[in-house]
Residue, then its C-alpha position, 0 to 999 in steps of 0.5 A: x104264649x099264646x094272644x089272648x094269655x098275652x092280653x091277660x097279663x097286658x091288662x094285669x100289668x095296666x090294672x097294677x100301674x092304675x094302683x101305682x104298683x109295679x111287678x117286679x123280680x128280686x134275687x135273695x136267700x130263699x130263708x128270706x122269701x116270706x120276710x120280702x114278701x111281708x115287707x112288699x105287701x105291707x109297702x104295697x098297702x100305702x097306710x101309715x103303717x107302710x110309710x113308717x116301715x119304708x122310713x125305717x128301711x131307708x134308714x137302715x139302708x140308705x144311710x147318707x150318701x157318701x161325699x167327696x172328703x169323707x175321710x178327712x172330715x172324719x180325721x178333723x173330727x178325731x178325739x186325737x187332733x193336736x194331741x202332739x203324737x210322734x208319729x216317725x217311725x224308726x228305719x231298720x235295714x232288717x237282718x241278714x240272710x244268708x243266701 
């Protein structure tokens, strides 16, 4: 590449960062490729529009992130709690074969 081409694209990426954006490259299905490039864009205009659409992406998304206990929490929550179930199950030694 040459000096002045290097320059160029310096200064390209300079004007970008002035406006806040940054270049960078993702990996998807290329059936996806107009999709991405509409949502960029439209990030990219910073309007009310955009601010809605990166809200509804974050939750679609993003979702909560997962902390320590979930589980748990979630078992306490259960319609099932202190319903007295008998949960032991029975031993059986299985039945024999002949080797």
């Amino acid at each position: 590449m040459g000096e002045s081409q290097k320059r160029a694209i310096q200064s390209y990426r300079s004007r970008l960062s002035e406006r806040g954006l940054a270049r960078f490259e993702v990996l998807a299905r290329d059936a996806d490729r107009d999709l991405i490039r509409t949502l960029a864009r439209r990030l990219a205009e910073d309007g009310p529009e955009a601010s809605r659409l990166r809200a509804a992406v974050s939750r679609t998304i993003g979702g909560e992130p997962s902390r320590k206990g979930g589980i748990l929490a979630a078992l306490r929550r259960s319609p099932l709690l202190g319903a007295d179930l008998d949960l032991v199950r029975v031993y059986d030694d299985g039945r024999d074969v002949e080797v």
